[in-house]
C-alpha positions in Angstrom: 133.0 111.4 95.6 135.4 113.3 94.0 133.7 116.5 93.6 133.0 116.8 96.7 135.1 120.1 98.0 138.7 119.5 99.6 137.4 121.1 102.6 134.7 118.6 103.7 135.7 114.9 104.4 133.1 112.1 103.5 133.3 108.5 105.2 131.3 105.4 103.1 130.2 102.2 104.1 127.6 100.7 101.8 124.4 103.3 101.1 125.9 105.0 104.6 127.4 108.4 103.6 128.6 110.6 106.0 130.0 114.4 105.3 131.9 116.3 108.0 133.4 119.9 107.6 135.1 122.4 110.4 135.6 125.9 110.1 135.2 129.3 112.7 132.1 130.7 111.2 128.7 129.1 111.7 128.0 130.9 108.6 130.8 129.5 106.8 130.4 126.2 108.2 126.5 126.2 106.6 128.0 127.2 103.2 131.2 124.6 103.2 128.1 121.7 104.2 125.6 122.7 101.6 128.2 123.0 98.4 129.1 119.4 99.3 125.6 118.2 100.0 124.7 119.6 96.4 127.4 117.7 94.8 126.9 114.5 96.3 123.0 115.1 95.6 124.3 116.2 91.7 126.6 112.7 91.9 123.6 111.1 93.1 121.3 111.9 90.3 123.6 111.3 87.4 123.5 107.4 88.5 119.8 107.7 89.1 119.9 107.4 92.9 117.7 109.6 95.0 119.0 111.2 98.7 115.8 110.3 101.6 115.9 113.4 103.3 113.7 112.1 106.0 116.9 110.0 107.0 119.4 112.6 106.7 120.3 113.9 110.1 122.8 116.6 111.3 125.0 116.9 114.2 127.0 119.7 115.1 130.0 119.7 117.7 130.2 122.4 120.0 132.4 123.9 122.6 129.5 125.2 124.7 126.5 122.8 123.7 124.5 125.3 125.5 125.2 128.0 123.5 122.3 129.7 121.5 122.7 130.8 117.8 121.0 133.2 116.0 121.6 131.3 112.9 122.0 127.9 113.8 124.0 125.8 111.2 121.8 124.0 108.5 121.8 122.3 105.2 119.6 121.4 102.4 118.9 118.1 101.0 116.2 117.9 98.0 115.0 121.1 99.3 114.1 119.8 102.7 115.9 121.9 105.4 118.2 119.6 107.4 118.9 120.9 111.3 121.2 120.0 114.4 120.5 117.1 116.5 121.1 116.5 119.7 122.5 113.3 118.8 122.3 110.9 116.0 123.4 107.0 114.8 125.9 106.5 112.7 127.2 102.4 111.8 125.8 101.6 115.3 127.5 103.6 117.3 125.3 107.1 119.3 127.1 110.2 118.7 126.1 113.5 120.6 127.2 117.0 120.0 129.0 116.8 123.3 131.3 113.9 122.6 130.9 112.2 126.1 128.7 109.0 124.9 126.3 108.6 127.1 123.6 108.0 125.3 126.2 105.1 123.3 126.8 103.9 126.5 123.4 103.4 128.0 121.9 101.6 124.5 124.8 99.5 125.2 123.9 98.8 129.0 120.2 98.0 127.9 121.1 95.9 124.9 123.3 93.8 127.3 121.6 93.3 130.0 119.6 90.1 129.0 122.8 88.3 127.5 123.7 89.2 131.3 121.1 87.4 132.6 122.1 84.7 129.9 125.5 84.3 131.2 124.3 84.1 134.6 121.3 81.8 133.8 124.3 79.2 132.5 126.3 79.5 135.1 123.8 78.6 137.4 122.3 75.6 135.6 125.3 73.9 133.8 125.4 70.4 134.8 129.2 70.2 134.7 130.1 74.3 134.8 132.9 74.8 132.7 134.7 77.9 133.3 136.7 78.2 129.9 133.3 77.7 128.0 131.9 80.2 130.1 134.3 82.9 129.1 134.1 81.9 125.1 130.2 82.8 125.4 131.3 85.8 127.0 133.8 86.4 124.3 130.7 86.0 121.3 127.3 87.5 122.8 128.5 90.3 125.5 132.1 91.4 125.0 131.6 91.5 121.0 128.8 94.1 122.4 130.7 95.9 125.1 133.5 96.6 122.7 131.5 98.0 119.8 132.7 101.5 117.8 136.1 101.4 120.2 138.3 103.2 117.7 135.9 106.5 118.2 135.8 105.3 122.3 139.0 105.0 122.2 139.9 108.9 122.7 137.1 109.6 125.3 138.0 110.3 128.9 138.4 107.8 131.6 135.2 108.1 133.2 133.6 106.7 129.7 136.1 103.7 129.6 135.3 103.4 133.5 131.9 102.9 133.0 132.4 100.4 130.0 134.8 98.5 132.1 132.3 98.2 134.7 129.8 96.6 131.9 132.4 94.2 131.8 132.9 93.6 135.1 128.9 92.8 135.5 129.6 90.1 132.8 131.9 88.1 133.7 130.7 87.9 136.8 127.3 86.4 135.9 129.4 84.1 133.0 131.6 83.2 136.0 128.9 82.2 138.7 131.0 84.7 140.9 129.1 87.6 143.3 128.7 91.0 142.6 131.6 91.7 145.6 134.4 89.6 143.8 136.8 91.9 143.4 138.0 93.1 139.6 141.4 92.1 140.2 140.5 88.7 141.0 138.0 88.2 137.9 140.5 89.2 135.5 143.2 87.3 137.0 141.2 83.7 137.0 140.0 84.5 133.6 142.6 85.8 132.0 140.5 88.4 130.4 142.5 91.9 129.8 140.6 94.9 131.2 138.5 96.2 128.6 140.7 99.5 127.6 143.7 97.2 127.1 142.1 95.0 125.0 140.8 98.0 122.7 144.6 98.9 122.0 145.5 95.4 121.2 142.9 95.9 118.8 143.3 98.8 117.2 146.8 97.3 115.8 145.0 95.2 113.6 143.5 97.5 111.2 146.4 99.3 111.4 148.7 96.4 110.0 145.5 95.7 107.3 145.8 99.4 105.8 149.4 99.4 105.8 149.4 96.0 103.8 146.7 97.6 101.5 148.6 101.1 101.0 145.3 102.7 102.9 147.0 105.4 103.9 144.1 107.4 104.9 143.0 104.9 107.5 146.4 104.3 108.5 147.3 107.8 109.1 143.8 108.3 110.9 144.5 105.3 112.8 148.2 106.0 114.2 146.6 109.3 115.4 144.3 107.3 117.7 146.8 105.4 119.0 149.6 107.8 119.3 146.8 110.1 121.7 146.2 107.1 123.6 150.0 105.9 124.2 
């Protein structure tokens, strides 16, 4: 990746490759993208790998997301014409051109709903109902899930961690055998789960402490930023 121009930033995990640029000019910001698409396509060739431009997608963050552009930013990838989406899927996590994850946060509502109905299925039916068991399921099949892409979340306004918190509540709850009324003071007091914000920050330290061990100091430096904005 290193002829790919100063100006455009590039994030890698496995054959995951993402390129992000910022700049005034729509038509600039078109240019800056497509000189770095061609040499990560040039990159790509010389080690025999071939770019799918059916799974290349575009997103691009806007002030007013309603705004209508004569020349719409676009890029090029093995001559196929690549244009903005609404949103788009990067490691998991839902991205819109708004930033307000909503569509994140309602693929994470559906996808935990029936380990929900889990929890609450073993609550109910456990001969001898443990609550400490209880809360290291929730732990492993719904928190793991709740908590998912936090260090982009972590940023976001309150209503976003509000809502998340709320997908918390909902779990422990059912993993608890306790109804819908039981107040969220209470649940996280018997459980000794931290609400789910706080736990975020706790996390966040980790990778910081990991790339300052292994002299990462990109990650580190783009780390510290998220958790000086949030302190």
């Amino acid at each position: 990746m290193n002829k790919i121009p100063t100006h455009t930033e590039h994030g890698l995990f496995g054959d995951d490759t993402a390129l992000w640029s910022s700049v005034n000019t729509i038509t600039s910001l078109s240019f800056r993208l497509q000189k770095s698409v061609d040499a990560f396509e040039s990159w790509c060739k010389s080690w025999k790998l071939k770019l799918q431009p059916t799974k290349t997608e575009m997103i691009h963050f806007i002030i007013h997301p309603r705004k209508k552009y004569k020349h719409p930013v676009e890029a090029k990838v093995d001559n196929t014409t690549i244009k903005p989406l609404d949103h788009t899927r990067y490691l998991g996590v839902i991205i819109d051109k708004q930033l307000n994850w909503r569509r994140h946060l309602d693929h994470i509502e559906t996808k935990i709903a029936p380990r929900i109905g889990l929890l609450r299925y073993l609550s109910r039916t456990a001969y001898e109902p443990n609550s400490r068991k209880m809360i290291n399921i929730f732990k492993s099949i719904a928190r793991s899930i709740i908590i998912y892409g936090y260090p982009a979340l972590l940023t976001a306004d309150h209503n976003v961690w509000n809502r998340i918190q709320i997908i918390q509540n909902k779990a422990l709850r059912a993993a608890l055998g306790l109804p819908m009324y039981t107040s969220v003071e209470y649940i996280h007091k018997i459980s000794t789960i931290p609400k789910i914000k706080d736990y975020a920050t706790t996390l966040l330290k980790q990778p910081i402490q990991t790339a300052t061990a292994d002299k990462d100091t990109t990650s580190r430096k783009h780390l510290r930023d998220i958790l000086e904005q949030i302190s």
